[in-house]
Each structure stands twice: as structure tokens, then as C-alpha cells.
Phi, psi and omega in degrees: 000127168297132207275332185275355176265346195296176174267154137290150188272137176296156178308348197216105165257142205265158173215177204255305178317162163313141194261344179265087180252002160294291169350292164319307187301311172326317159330271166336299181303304197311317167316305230277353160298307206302312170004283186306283196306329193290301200259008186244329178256008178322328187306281164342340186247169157296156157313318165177123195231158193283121167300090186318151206293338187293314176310305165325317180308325200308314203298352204228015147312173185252178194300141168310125145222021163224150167326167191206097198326139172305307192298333177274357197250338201270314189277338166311291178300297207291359208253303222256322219244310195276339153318315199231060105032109152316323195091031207245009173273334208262203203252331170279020181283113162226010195321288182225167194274136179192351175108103215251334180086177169191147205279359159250328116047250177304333196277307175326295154339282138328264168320308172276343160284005154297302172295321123138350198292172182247133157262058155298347191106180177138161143307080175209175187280333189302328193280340186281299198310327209267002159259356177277335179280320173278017185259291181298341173297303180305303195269007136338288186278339201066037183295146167308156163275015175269349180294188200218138181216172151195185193265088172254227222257359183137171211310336200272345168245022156287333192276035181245314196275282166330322191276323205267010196240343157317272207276354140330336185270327187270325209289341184077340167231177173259118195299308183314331202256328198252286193132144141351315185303315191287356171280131212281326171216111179346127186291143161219140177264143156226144211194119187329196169261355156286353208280144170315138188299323185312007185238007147316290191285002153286309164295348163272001151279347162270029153071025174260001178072160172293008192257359188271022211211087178260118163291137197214117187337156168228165193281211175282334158269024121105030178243158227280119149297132208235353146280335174273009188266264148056238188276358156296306190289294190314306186311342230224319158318279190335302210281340166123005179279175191232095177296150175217283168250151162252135175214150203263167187231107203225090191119064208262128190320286180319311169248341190088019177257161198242124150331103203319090205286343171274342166287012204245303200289309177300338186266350187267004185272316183294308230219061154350070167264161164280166172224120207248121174241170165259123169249057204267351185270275211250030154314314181285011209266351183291351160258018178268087186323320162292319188244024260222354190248010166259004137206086149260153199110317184280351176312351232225324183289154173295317192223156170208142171248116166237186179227084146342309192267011175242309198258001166260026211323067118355124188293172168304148355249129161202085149282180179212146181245160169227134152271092207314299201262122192308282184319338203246317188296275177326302201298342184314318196224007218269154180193141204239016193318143175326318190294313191213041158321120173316161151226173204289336179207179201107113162029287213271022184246030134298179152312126162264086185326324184306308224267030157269323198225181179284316152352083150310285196264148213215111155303162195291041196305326219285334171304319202275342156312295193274003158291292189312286173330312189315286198300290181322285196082153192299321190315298158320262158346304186274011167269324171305309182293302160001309205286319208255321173305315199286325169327299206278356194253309159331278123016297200290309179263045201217327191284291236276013194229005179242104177332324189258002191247165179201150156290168178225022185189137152331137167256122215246321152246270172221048174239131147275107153233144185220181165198165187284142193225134163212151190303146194101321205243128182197161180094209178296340192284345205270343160308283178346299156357264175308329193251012157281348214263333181299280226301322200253353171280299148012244180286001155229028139083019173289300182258208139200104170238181190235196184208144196216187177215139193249141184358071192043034182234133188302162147182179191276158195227125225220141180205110205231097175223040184230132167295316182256045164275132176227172171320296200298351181281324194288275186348279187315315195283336171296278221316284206281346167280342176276326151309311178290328194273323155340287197315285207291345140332308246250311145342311186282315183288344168273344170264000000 
């Protein structure tokens, strides 16, 4: 290289710290107050309210290119971004099952983008925390310690990674090397008619298409029927398809029902299926003393997908997959470049975490799981789901005992559904109904709940997967959905 060409280092070379760090701390502490004060006045606030337009504009400034004092990007935030909130923090939030979060957590959080590390793997300590955390998952759940797991961003790629190591096992060939193409008779998945849309979108990222996904009836408590289950599988033989996996549901979006996981685990053993479950909903529900037998069975699956960030409320992001057999889990995804090659000692003669998953470069989730664990203890966290379950039961005899309200599904944990019914009104006017009473339940920052249709009947959906849900929150939310619905009856029927 010509030497006259080279680039040169500027005469001042810049960095990102501070030129201040007294400064900084001050700063700092004032977050780590507003913080505080922020999740100690959650109650105080709405549930979740509509940004007015002058704010929205802030979003719609042009590209940064010159400084900006911190305290002023800081008043910016506390002004324009911590008002208006998804909500999924405060204690009526019941919209979608996700998880509340928690405030060592966050200290967690923090902490590892202080430290900075990529858990692609290596020697180090954050990679000794990411194996220790899927180690307490396994024995969570009652997995061998001999199983193989890894942490990735939440459920929809935990059921991927569990999917993609399905059908590699199943394939009859090597997927990795030949493609899809090369499997000799068409993979078929089988999954009640509740299954979460996310393992729609795996099979088709595993190039087997969404037809390769057979829905399969569920009885009256809304779980896999396992004669039509079956008579699915034989139907799929005749035809020359190849059954490869089944998978259970342990914990189902709409209602919270759970598949009969043992009889699952015996017919995917009987028809030499993988047996795959999603537990992103009541996996963790195995550590719950009281209700801890209603997915007995999954310890029995080949792959299992949870979510840490919904009944461990854990901030976003964190799921986790577990695999049994370690070895069919590595050939799934492990790949080995010169770059990042072992050595007998040194930085790189760790686990190389990556060859779990798609993740090369893989953030610190795990601190915030394994803080959080530390300060509880798991005994806690499983009294919690108890606690949210007994809720969801509570909730359940607060409908059945209001003349105006009706279930429109069994409650199997702690998902509620219902809806508001009044005489006369039925049908499209009375769907109308419910989902002005979601709306408006909304936007005047009381609740946040969703609306779903359960064998084809619309209705409203209660997902109580929060640690700070008290009684008087159930209370309140019958009052006022019997109150809005009244109004708005009352209002449809004068028009």
C-alpha cells in the first residue's frame, strides 16, 4: 500500500464517554430516581393513553448530525416516551399475555450493557450466567441435565429452533447439506386448531409451507382431540406423507387450554413422532405448587418452548428452548469458521453458545433471569402463578354471578373469556357492543384487555399474567365493563 495514501489518525482522536463524568453521575442518579418513582406510582397512571399529535411529530424529526446535551435527550424521553407506554407494566393490563417485568430486571439489564458482552460464547463470566440459566430452565421444567437448550429473543423463536431441529431429525436426510428438496416424502407437523400462529410462520421458514401444518379439531375445552389426532396421522401415511411431529400446547393463546400432554407424549412415542410442546404460555406453570399437575407430561417432550419474560416476568427480551437430545440439537445449527475456532486456553476455549441457534451475535439476557431468581427464589415466582391462576378463577365467579355478563369458554388457567350480552341484541350488533366496551375500557386508561372469537363466538379476552393484579383490579374491571355496556346498549338500541 502507498504509504502517501494511508488514512491518518485525526490530530484529537474522539470517543463516545463522557467529557464530564461528574456530570453523568448526576444524570444518572436522577434517572435511577425517576425510575424508581416511575414503577412505585404505576397504579397512578393510565393503563395506556393516546399520544396527542404535537408529540408524535417529535418522532418525525430528521437525522441527528450535530450534539445534544444528555439532560435535554433525557427530558425528551421522560416527557414524550415514559407517558405513553404500551402498558403491559401497570396491574390492569391484560391485553396479551406478556409478562410485567420487574425492577432488578431492569438493574440487570443495565448491567449487562454496561459490561458489554456478546454471548456468541467465549470465556467469560456472562457465558458461564447463559448456561446456568438454561440449567435452572431444565430443571425447572424436569428436563435431564443432560438436555442441550439456549436462550434466545422469545417464543416465536424458541418454537423455531424446537421445530428446526424436529425436522432435521425427521427428515430422513441431510437438510442442511441437500435442502428440502431432498426429503423423499413431504414432512407433515400436527397441532390443535388453537396452535399460536408462530409455528405457521416456522414452517414456512423451514421451506415445508404452512400445508405442512395440520390443524387438528379440539374437543369442548378447546384441546387437541386425539382421535382426530390419529385418524390425521394414518390419513397422512396412506397418503405417502411422512408424520414427523406433534406438538402440544401447554397453554393456548385464546383461552389458556392445555393439551392432554401425556397422552401426547404416548401417541408421539406409539407413531414415531418428535414431540414438540409450546409452553410460552403455562410451561413454568411446573413450578407452581398448587396447579403444577396440570402439564404433567411435559417433562416427556423432545423440544420445549417458554418464555421467561411472561410467568418469570423478566424484562423483554428473553426466550428459551430446551432440547433432550443434545447432540440432534448441535448438528441442527453448529457451524465452525477459522474465526471461531476453539482454543486449549484463552478467551475463545469456552462454549461457543452460538452453534445452538441462528444467533451469531447473541445479547446478555440472562442476567436479568438470573438476578431476579437470585433475590426470589423460584418458590416465589411459582406462588405467583398460583396467585394469577386463582385470579383467573376469582374473575370467572365475578361473570358467572353478573346477570349481564356470560362466559363464552371454559377457564382453564388464568385466561378469561367473556363478553357483555343484553336482551334483544345479538349477533353483529352485540360483537359491536363488546369491542366498543374494549375500546373504551382503553382510551380512558382503566383496563387494557383484547377480544378474540372462541368457536365463532366473538368475545372479550382477560390474560392476568401480572404480578401486581390485586382482587379490587378484577372488581373494578366487572363494574365498568357492566357499566360501558349498559351505556352503549343503551345508546345502539335508541338509534
Amino acid at each position: 500500500m502507498d504509504v502517501s495514501r494511508r488514512p491518518r489518525i485525526a490530530p484529537v482522536e474522539e470517543s463516545l464517554d463522557p467529557s464530564d463524568w461528574t456530570e453523568l453521575r448526576a444524570l444518572s442518579h436522577r434517572i435511577a430516581d425517576d425510575a424508581i418513582a416511575y414503577l412505585r406510582d404505576v397504579r397512578e397512571r393510565p393503563v395506556w393513553q393516546e399520544m396527542p399529535v404535537g408529540v408524535r411529530a417529535t418522532f418525525e424529526t430528521e437525522l441527528p448530525r450535530s450534539p445534544a446535551p444528555l439532560a435535554e435527550i433525557y427530558r425528551e424521553v421522560a416527557e414524550n416516551v415514559m407517558p405513553y407506554p404500551m402498558g403491559n407494566i401497570h396491574p390492569r393490563f391484560w391485553s396479551w399475555y406478556m409478562g410485567s417485568s420487574n425492577f432488578t430486571g431492569a438493574l440487570a439489564d443495565f448491567l449487562a450493557a454496561i459490561q458489554g458482552s456478546n454471548l456468541g460464547g467465549g470465556n467469560h463470566a456472562a457465558a458461564l450466567i447463559d448456561n446456568q440459566v438454561v440449567s435452572w430452565c431444565k430443571e425447572m421444567i424436569g428436563f435431564p441435565a443432560s438436555a442441550s437448550g439456549t436462550l434466545v429473543s422469545g417464543g416465536s423463536m424458541a418454537n423455531l429452533i424446537g421445530l428446526t431441529v424436529a425436522r432435521n431429525a425427521k427428515a430422513g436426510t441431510d437438510v442442511r447439506e441437500t435442502g428440502v428438496a431432498a426429503i423423499e416424502k413431504p414432512l407433515r407437523f400436527y397441532a390443535s386448531d388453537q396452535v399460536h400462529s408462530c409455528h405457521r410462520k416456522a414452517l414456512e421458514a423451514l421451506g415445508l409451507g404452512n400445508r405442512a401444518l395440520r390443524r387438528i379439531p379440539t374437543d369442548a375445552d378447546l384441546r387437541i382431540d386425539l382421535a382426530s389426532l390419529q385418524k390425521a396421522i394414518a390419513e397422512d401415511r396412506e397418503a405417502g406423507f411422512r408424520p414427523a411431529c406433534v406438538i402440544g400446547t401447554a397453554g393456548t393463546v385464546n383461552t389458556g387450554a392445555i393439551d392432554d400432554l401425556e397422552a401426547l407424549a404416548d401417541l408421539a412415542a406409539q407413531e414415531d413422532l418428535w414431540f414438540h410442546v409450546d409452553g410460552c404460555i403455562g410451561a413454568l406453570i411446573t413450578i407452581a405448587p398448587k396447579n403444577s399437575y396440570r402439564v404433567t407430561g411435559i417433562e416427556r417432550a423432545d423440544s420445549l418452548a417458554l418464555d421467561p419474560h411472561k410467568w418469570l416476568h423478566a424484562p423483554f427480551e428473553i426466550g428459551c428452548v430446551l432440547v433432550r437430545d443434545a447432540p440432534a440439537h448441535h448438528r441442527s445449527f453448529a457451524v465452525t469458521p477459522e474465526y471461531l475456532e476453539s482454543t486449549p486456553r484463552g478467551l475463545a476455549s469456552g462454549p461457543w453458545l452460538h452453534e445452538y441457534g441462528l444467533q451469531t451475535t447473541r445479547g446478555f439476557r440472562a442476567l436479568k433471569v438470573w438476578m431476579a431468581l437470585k433475590e426470589h427464589g423460584v418458590e416465589k415466582f411459582g406462588r405467583l402463578i398460583d396467585q394469577n391462576i386463582a385470579q383467573g378463577c376469582y374473575l370467572t365467579d365475578l361473570i358467572e354471578a353478573e346477570p349481564l355478563l356470560e362466559l363464552v369458554a371454559p377457564t382453564t388457567i388464568n385466561i378469561v373469556c367473556y363478553r357483555y350480552r343484553s336482551d334483544g341484541i345479538d349477533g353483529e350488533a352485540l360483537k359491536a357492543i363488546n369491542t366498543e366496551i374494549m375500546l373504551r375500557l382503553q382510551e380512558e386508561g382503566t383496563a387494557a384487555i383484547s377480544d378474540t372469537t372462541v368457536h365463532g363466538e366473538h368475545c372479550l379476552r382477560v390474560a392476568i399474567n401480572n404480578h401486581r393484579t390485586r382482587q379490587d383490579d378484577l372488581d373494578l374491571l366487572v363494574r365498568e365493563t357492566v357499566r360501558l355496556g349498559h351505556e352503549i346498549a343503551r345508546t345502539t338500541t335508541s338509534t
